[in-house]
LOGU-626870 format. One record per residue (C-alpha): x, y, z; residue number from 0. Coordinates in nm, 4 decimals. Layout:
<rec c1="X" c2="Y" c3="Z" resi="NUM"/>
...
END
This chain:
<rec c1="0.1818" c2="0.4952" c3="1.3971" resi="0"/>
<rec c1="0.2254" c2="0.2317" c3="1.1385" resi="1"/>
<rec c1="0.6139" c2="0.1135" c3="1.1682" resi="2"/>
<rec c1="0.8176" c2="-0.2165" c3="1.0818" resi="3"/>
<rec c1="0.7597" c2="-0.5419" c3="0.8226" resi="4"/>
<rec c1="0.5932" c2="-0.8541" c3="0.8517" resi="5"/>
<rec c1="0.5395" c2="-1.1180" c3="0.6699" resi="6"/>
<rec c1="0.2058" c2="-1.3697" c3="0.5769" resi="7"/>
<rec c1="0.1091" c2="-1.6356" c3="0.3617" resi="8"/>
<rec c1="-0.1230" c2="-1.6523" c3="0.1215" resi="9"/>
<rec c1="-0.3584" c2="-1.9443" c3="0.1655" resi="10"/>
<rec c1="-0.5452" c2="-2.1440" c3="-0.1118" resi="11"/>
<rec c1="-0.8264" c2="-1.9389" c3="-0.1105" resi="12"/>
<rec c1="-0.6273" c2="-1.6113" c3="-0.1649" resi="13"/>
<rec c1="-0.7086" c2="-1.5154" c3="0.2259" resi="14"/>
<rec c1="-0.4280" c2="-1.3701" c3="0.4058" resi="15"/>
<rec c1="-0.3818" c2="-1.2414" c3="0.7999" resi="16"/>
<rec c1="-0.3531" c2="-0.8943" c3="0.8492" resi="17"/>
<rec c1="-0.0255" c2="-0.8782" c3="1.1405" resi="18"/>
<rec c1="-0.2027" c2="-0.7990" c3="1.4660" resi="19"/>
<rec c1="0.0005" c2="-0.4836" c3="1.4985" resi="20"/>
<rec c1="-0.1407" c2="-0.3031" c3="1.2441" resi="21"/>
<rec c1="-0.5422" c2="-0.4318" c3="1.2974" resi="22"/>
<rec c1="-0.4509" c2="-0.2555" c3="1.6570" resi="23"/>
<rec c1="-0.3724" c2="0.0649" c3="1.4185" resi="24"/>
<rec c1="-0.5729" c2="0.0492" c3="1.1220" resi="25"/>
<rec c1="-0.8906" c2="-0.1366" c3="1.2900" resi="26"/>
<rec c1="-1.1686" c2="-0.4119" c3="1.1428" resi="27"/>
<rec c1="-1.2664" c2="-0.1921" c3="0.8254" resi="28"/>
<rec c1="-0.9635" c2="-0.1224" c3="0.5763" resi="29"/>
<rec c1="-0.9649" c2="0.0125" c3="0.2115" resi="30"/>
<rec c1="-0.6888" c2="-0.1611" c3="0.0206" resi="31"/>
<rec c1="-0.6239" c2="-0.0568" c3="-0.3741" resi="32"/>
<rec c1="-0.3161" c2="-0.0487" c3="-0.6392" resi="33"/>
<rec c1="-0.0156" c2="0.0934" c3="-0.5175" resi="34"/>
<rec c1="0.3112" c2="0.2716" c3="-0.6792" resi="35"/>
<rec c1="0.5983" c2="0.0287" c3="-0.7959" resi="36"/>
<rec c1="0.3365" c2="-0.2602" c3="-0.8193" resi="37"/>
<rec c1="0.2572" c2="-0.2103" c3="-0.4518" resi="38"/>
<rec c1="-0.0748" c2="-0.2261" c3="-0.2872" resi="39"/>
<rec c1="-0.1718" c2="0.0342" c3="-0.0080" resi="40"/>
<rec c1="-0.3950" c2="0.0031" c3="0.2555" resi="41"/>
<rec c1="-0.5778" c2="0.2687" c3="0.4985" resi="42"/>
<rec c1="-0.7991" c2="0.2811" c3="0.7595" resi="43"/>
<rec c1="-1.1791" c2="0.2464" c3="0.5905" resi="44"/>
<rec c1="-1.1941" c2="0.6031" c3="0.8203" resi="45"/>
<rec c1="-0.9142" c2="0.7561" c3="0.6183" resi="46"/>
<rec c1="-0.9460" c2="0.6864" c3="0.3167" resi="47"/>
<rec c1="-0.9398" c2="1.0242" c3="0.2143" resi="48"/>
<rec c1="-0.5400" c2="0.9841" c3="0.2575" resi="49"/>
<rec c1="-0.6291" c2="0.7975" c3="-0.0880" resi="50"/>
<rec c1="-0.6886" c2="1.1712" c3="-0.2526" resi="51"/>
<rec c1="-0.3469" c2="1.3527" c3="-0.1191" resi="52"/>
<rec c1="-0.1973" c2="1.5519" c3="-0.4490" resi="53"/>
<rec c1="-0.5127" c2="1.5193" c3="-0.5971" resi="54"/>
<rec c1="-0.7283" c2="1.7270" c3="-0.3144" resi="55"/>
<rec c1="-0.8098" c2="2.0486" c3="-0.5026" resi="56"/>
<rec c1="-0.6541" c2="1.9964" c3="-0.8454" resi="57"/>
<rec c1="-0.9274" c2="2.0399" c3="-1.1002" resi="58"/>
<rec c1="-1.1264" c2="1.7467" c3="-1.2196" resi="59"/>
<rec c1="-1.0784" c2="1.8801" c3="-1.5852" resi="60"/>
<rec c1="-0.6576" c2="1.7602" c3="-1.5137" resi="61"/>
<rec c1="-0.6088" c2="1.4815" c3="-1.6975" resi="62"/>
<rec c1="-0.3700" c2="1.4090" c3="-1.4310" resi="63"/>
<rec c1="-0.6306" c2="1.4185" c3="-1.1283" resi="64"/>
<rec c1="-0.8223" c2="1.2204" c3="-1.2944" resi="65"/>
<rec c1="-0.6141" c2="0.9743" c3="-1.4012" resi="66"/>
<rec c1="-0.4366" c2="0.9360" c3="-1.0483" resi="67"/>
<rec c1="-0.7734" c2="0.9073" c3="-0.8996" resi="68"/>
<rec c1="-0.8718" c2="0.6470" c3="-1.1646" resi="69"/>
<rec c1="-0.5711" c2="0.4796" c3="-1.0311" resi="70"/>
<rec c1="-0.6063" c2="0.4362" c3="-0.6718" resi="71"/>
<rec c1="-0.9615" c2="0.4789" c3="-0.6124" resi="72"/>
<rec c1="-1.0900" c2="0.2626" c3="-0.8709" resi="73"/>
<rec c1="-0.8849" c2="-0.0464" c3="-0.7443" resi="74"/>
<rec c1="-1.0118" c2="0.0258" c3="-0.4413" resi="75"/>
<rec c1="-1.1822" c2="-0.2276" c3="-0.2536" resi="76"/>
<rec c1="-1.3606" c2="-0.2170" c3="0.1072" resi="77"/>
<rec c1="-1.2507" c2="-0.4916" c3="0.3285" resi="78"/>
<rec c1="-1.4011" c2="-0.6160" c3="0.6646" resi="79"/>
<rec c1="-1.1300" c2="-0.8180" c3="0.8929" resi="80"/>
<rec c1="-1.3079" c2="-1.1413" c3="0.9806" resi="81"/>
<rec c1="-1.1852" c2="-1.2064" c3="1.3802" resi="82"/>
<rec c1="-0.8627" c2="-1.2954" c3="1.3601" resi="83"/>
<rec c1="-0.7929" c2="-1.0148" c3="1.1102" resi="84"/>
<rec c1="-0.8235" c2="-1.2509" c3="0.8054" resi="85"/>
<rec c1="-0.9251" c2="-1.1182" c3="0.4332" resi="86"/>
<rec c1="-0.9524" c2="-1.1960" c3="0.1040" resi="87"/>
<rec c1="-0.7158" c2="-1.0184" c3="-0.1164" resi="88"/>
<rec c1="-0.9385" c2="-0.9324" c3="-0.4077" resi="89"/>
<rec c1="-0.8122" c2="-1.1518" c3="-0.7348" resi="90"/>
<rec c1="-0.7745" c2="-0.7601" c3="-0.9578" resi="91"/>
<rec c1="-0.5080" c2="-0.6743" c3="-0.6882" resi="92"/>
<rec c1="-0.3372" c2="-0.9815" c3="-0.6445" resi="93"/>
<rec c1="-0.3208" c2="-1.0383" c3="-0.9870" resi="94"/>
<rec c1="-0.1903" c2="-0.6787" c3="-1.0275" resi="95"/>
<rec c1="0.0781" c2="-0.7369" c3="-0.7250" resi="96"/>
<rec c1="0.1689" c2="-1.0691" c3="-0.7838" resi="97"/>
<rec c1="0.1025" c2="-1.1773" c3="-0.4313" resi="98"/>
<rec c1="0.0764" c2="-1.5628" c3="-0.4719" resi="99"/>
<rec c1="0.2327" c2="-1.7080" c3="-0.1657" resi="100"/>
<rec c1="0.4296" c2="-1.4800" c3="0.0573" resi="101"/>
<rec c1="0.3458" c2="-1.1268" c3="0.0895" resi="102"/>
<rec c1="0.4951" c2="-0.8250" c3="0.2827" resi="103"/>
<rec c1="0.3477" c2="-0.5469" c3="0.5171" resi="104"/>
<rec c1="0.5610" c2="-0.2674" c3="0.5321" resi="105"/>
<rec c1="0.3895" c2="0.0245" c3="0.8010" resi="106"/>
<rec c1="0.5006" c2="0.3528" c3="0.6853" resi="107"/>
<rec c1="0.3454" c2="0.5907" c3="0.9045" resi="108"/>
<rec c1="0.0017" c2="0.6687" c3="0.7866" resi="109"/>
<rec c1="-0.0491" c2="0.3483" c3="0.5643" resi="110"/>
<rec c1="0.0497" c2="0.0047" c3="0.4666" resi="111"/>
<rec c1="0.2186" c2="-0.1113" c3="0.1576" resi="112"/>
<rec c1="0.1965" c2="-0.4921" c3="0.0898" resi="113"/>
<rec c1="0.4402" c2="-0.6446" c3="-0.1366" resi="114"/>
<rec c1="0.4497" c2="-0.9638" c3="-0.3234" resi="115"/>
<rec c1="0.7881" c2="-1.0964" c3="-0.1219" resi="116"/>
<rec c1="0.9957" c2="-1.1941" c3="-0.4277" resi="117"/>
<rec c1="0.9494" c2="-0.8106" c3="-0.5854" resi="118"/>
<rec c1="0.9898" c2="-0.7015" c3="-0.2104" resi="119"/>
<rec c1="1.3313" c2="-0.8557" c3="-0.1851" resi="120"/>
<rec c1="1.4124" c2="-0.7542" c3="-0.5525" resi="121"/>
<rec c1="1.3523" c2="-0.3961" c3="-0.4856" resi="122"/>
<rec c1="1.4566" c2="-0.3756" c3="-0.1244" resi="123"/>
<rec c1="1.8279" c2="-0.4183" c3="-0.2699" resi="124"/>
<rec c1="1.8183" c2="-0.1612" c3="-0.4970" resi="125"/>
<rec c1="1.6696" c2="0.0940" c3="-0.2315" resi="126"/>
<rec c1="1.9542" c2="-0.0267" c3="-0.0071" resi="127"/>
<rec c1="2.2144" c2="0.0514" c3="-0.3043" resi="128"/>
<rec c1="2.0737" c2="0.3595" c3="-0.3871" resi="129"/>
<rec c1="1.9248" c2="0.5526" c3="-0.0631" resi="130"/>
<rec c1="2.2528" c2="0.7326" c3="-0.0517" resi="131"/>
<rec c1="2.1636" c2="0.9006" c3="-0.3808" resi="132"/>
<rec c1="1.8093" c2="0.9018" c3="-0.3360" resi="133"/>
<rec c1="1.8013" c2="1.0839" c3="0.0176" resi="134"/>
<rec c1="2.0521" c2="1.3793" c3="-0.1692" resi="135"/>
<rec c1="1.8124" c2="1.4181" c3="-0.3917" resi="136"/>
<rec c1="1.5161" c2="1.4345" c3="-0.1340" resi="137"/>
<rec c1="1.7285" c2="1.7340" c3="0.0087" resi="138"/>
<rec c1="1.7786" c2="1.9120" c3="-0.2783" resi="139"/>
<rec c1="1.4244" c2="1.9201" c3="-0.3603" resi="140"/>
<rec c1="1.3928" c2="2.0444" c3="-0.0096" resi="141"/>
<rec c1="1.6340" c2="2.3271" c3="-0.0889" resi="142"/>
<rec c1="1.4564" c2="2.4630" c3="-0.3555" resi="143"/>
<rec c1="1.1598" c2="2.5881" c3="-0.1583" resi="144"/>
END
């Protein structure tokens, strides 16, 4: 399971180091593609098909599907981990991240979210205000089925 945060650097070239903990997980061959809250997400190349959930089923003829498809899948780029789990962070995703220098893995269970650190830290402290009021919510919604 994909758990915890680490950080990286960025170097010049826009290559950054994949933390060793999640290569064990996710393996050599990763799909990585736009995120929500100007996230990225990465998956195992294998499971990529995680990329689909709430779309799996829905008629193409949904603006919606399509759309949300248009989203994630076609930022989407296949990435091969050079040996010491290296890769070059494509410039359309960095650019739509804003991962310059620092950037954040977060391992949430099934995937990876990478964060620019400076909109990492900015939104970590609003989720830490808020995940009172947010995990009520969650419950209610829970209720209602």
């Amino acid at each position: 399971m994909l758990l915890g945060q680490y950080e990286a650097k960025v170097d010049e070239k826009g290559r950054i180091s994949l933390p060793k903990k999640f290569r064990q997980e996710l393996g050599s061959r990763i799909i990585a593609t736009s995120g929500f809250e100007s996230s990225l997400i990465i998956v195992p190349e294998r499971e990529w098909e995680h990329l689909l959930e709430g779309t799996r089923g829905r008629p193409f003829i949904e603006y919606e599907t399509r759309d949300t498809q248009r989203f994630l899948l076609g930022a989407a780029a296949e990435i091969i981990l050079d040996s010491k789990g290296r890769f070059i962070l494509p410039s359309h995703l960095r650019t739509f991240s804003g991962i310059e220098k620092t950037a954040i893995f977060l391992g949430l269970g099934r995937y990876v979210e990478v964060w620019d650190n400076n909109r990492w830290e900015k939104y970590r402290k609003g989720l830490e205000e808020n995940i009172e009021t947010i995990a009520q919510r969650l419950t209610k919604k829970g209720e209602e089925k």
